[in-house]
N, C-alpha and C positions, 0 to 999 in steps of 0.2 A: 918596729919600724920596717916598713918593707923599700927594699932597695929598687929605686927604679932605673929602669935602663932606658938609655937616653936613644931616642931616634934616630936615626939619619935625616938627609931629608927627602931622599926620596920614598920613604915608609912615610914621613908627616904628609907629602904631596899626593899619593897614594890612598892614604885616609881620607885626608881634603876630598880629593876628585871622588870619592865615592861618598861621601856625604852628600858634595854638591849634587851631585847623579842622582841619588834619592831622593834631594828634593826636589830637582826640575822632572823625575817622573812621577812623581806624586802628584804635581801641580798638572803637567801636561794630562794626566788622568781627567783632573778635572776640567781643563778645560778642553778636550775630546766630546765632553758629556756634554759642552754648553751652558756649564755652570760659570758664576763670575760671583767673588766675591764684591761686594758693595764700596765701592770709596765715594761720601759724600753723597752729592744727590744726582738725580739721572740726569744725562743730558738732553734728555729726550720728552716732551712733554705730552701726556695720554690726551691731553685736549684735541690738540692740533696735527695731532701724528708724526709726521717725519722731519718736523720741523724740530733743527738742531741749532741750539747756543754756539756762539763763541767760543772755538776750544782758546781764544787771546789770553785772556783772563784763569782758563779752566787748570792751569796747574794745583791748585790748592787744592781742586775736588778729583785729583787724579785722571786724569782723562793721558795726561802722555806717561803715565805708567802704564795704562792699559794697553797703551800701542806699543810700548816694550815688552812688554809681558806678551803681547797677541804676536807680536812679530819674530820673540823666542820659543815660542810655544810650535809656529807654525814650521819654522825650521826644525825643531825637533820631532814634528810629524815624518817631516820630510826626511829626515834621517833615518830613522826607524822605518819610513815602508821601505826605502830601499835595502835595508839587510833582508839577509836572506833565511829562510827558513831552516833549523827550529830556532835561531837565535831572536827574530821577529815575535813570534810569538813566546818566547821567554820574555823580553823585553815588556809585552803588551802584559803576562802574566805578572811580572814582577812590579810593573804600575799600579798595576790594582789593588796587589795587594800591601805595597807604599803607601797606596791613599788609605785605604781604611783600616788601615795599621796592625796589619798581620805578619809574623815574622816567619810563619809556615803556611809555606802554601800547597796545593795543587792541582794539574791541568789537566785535562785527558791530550795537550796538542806535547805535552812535553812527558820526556821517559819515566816511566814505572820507579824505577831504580832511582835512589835517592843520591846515589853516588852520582848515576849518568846524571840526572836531575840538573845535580852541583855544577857538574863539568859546562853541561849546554849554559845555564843561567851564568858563569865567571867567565865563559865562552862570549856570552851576549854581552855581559856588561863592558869587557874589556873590546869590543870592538864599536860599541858606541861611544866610549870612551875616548877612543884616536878618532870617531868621525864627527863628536860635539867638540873636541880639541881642535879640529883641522876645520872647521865650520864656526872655532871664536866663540862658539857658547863656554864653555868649560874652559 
């Protein structure tokens, strides 16, 4: 039987926020690129062009998740171009490779050194971290 050792909670909150972190820049990855996953059917119809439905009715087919989702997305653009470099580009590295599910990665914009590497990307994380906290995403 192995003995587990019980958390505090700020090691459980800790965990949390960096889970949560991984997913919202995984997701932000995607949608950077302009991708959107599918809920229901478009609101948009190819006959008539820019002619859009009733969002009144449109909860069932998703349409105000896509504005919560576009509207957290776009704050966390916003977050991330304002840090500052090499943490910026840790950041943009460490999305990418969240999205398409790589657990080793690397950039020619971040250090050689797997140590420095470390340092700048727990560097990055942990200051997006206090600016998606202080910004109510997180």
């Amino acid at each position: 039987m192995i003995a587990e050792h019980p958390q505090s909670y700020a090691e459980m909150l800790a965990a949390d926020r960096a889970a949560s972190l991984d997913d919202i820049l995984s997701r932000w990855h995607s949608w950077q690129g302009g991708y959107k996953d599918v809920r229901g059917f478009k609101g948009r119809a190819l006959v008539v062009g820019d002619f859009r439905i009733s969002r009144q009715y449109d909860s069932d087919n998703g349409a105000l998740d896509d504005e919560i989702e576009d509207a957290t997305m776009r704050s966390v653009d916003f977050e991330v171009s304002e840090m500052k470099e090499p943490h910026r580009s840790a950041i943009y590295a460490l999305a990418r490779a969240l999205n398409i599910g790589l657990m080793v990665f690397s950039s020619p914009r971040l250090p050689a050194d797997p140590k420095e590497k470390h340092l700048v990307i727990n560097t990055a994380r942990g200051i997006l971290v206090a600016r998606l906290v202080e910004a109510g995403i997180l």
